[in-house]
C-alpha positions in Angstrom: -9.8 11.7 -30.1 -7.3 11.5 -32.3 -5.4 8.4 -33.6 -2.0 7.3 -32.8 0.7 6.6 -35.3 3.1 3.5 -34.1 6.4 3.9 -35.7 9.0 1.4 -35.8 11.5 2.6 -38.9 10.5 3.0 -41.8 6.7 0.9 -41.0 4.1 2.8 -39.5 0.7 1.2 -37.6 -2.3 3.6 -37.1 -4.0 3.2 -33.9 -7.4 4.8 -32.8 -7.4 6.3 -29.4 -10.0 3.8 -27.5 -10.4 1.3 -29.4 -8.5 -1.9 -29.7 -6.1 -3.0 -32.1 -5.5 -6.4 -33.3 -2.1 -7.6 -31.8 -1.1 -9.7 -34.8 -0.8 -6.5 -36.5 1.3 -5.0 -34.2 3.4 -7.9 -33.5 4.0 -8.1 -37.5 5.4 -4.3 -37.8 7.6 -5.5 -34.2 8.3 -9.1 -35.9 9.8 -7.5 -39.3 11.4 -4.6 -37.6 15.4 -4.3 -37.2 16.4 -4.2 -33.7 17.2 -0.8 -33.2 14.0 0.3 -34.5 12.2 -1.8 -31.7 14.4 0.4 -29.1 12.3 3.4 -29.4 8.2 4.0 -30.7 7.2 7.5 -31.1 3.7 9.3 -31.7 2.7 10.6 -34.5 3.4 14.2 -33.0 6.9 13.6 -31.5 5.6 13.7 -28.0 6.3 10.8 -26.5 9.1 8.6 -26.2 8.6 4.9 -24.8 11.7 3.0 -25.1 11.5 -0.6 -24.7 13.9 -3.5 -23.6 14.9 -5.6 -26.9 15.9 -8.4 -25.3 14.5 -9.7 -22.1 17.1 -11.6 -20.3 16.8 -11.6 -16.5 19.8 -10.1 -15.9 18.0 -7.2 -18.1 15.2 -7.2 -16.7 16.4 -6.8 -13.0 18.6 -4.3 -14.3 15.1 -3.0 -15.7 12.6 -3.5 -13.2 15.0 -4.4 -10.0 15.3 -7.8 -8.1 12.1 -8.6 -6.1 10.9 -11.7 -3.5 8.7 -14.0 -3.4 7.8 -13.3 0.2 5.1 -16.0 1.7 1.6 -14.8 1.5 -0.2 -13.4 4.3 -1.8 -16.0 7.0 -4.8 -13.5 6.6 -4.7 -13.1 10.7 -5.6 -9.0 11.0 -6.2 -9.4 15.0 -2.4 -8.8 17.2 -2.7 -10.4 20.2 0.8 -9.0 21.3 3.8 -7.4 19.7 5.7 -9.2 17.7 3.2 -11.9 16.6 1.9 -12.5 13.0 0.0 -9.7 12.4 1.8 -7.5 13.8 4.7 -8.4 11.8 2.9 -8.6 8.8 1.4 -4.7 9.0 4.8 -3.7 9.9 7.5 -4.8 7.9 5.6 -6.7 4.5 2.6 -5.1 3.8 4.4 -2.0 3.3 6.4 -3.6 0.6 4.1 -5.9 -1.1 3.3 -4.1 -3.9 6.5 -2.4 -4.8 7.8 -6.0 -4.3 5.1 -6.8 -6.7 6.6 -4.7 -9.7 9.8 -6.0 -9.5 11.1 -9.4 -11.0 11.1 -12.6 -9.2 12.8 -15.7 -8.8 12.0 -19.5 -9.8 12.8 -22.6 -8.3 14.2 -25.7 -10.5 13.9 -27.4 -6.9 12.9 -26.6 -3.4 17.1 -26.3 -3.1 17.7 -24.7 -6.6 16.6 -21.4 -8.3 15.4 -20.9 -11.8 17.6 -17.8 -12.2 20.5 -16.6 -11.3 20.6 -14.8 -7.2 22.3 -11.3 -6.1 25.3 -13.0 -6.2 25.3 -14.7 -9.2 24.4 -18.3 -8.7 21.6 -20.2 -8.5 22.0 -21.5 -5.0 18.4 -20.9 -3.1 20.6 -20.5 0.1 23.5 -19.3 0.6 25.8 -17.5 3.4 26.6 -13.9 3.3 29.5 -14.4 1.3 27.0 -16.2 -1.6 28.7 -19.3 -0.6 27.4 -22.6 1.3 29.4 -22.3 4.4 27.6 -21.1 7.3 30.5 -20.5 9.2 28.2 -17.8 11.6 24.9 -20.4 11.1 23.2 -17.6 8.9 21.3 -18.7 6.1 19.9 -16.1 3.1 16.9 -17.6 1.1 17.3 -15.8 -2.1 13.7 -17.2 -2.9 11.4 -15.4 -0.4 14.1 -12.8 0.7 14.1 -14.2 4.5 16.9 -14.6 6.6 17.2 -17.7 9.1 19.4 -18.6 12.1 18.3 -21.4 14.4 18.3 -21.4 18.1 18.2 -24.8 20.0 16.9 -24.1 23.5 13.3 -24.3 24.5 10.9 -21.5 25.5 7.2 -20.6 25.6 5.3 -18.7 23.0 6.4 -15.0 24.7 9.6 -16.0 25.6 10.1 -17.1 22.4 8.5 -13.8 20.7 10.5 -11.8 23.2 13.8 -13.8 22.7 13.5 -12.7 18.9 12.1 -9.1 19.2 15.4 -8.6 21.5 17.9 -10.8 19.8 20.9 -9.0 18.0 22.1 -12.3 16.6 24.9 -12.0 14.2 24.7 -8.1 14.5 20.9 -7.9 12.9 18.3 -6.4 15.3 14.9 -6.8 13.6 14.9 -10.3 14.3 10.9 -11.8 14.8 9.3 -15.3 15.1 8.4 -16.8 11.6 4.5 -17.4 10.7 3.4 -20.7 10.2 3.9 -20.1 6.1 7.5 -18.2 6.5 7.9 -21.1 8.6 6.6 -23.9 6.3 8.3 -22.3 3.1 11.8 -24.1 4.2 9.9 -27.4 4.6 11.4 -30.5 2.7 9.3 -33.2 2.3 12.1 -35.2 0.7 14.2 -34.8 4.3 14.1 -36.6 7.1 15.5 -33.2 8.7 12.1 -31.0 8.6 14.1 -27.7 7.0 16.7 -30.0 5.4 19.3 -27.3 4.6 19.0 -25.5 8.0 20.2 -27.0 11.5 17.0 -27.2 13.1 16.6 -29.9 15.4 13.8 -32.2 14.0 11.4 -31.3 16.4 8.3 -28.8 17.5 8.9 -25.1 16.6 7.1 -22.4 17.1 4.9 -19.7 14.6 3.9 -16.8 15.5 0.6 -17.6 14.4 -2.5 -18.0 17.0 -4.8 -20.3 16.0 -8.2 -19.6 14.9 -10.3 -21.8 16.8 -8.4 -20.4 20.3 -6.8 -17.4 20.9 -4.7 -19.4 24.1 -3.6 -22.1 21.1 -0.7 -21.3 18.5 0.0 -23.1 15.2 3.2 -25.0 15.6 5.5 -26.9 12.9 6.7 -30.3 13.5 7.2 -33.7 11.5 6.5 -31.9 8.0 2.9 -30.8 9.8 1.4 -28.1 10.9 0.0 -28.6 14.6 -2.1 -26.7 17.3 -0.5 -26.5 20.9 -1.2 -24.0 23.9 1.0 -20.8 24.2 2.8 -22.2 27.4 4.7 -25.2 26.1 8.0 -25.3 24.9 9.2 -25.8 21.8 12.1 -25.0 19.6 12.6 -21.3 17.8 13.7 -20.3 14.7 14.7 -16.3 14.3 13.7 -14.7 11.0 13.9 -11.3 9.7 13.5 -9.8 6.1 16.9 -10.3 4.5 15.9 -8.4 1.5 
């Protein structure tokens, strides 16, 4: 195989097809380069053309790479039980989009309230309404960290009910509303508030995940007093809708 010239300019770095080059001698040729030299390497044959992002600010490199989510991890429950419930969810709307999520850039947080970088609409609120504001006029809260979007009910219902109530809900004019998992669920938790989910009006009390519990498939994880619990499926407790804002 033949090797490679690396041209940046006037400065060119001969690399062997295969075999590793050191990367201070690369990053020399880059480091003593002009910028507009760094915009484009070509081979040695003028086949290729790789161009390169200069300067990687993150409003460049969404513009490069597009904006991605830090959606919470799997709960690693593979079995569905019903519709609607954890893994069903899960091999329905994420895993189809967890590696192209993957490739895009994500978001920080300064804060459990505060991202690193700047959100879709150009702050660095972690929630906001659908305006990009902090209003909540319709109770509809965006979380520009894991891509969810939250609205809070207040009555009581069983597990199914409460699974059903989502699956069927067209609150606020969304229809793909579902019950969170226990770590959808737990990713609002503030351990500084005496309010569980400390942004979100959520009564401080019991509230359901969609997540049956391993030692009993009649027993579901619930959230309550910044814990997770275990509970049978025919109790009531408190439900929070979710669906996949982004």
């Amino acid at each position: 195989m033949s090797d490679v010239s690396v041209t940046l300019g006037s400065t060119s770095v001969s690399v062997a097809t295969g075999q590793a080059t050191p990367i201070g001698t690369l990053q020399g040729v880059w480091d003593g380069s002009s910028s507009a030299n760094k915009n484009t390497f070509v081979d040695a044959n003028k086949t290729e053309v790789l161009t390169f992002v200069d300067a990687f600010t993150w409003a460049e490199m969404v513009t490069q790479h597009g904006r991605g989510y830090n959606y919470p991890r799997p709960t690693g429950q593979t079995t569905v039980y019903r519709t609607g419930d954890d893994a069903d969810i899960e091999a329905t709307i994420f895993a189809p989009v967890r590696i192209a999520n993957s490739l895009k850039v994500q978001n920080s947080l300064v804060n459990i309230l505060t991202l690193g970088n700047t959100n879709s609409f150009g702050n660095t609120n972690r929630f906001t309404d659908v305006d990009g504001l902090q209003v909540y006029g319709d109770n509809y809260y965006i979380d520009h960290y894991t891509g969810l979007g939250w609205y809070s009910l207040t009555s009581n219902s069983n597990w199914d009910n409460g699974i059903d109530t989502a699956l069927s809900s067209s609150q606020n004019s969304f229809t793909d509303w579902f019950m969170p998992n226990r770590f959808q669920l737990e990713s609002l938790r503030d351990d500084q508030s005496t309010n569980t989910y400390g942004f979100m009006v959520i009564p401080n009390a019991a509230t359901w995940t969609s997540t049956t519990s391993l030692t009993s498939t009649t027993a579901i994880v619930s959230f309550t007093q910044h814990r997770m619990l275990q509970d049978t499926k025919t109790v009531t407790y408190k439900l929070a809708l979710c669906r996949k804002h982004f």
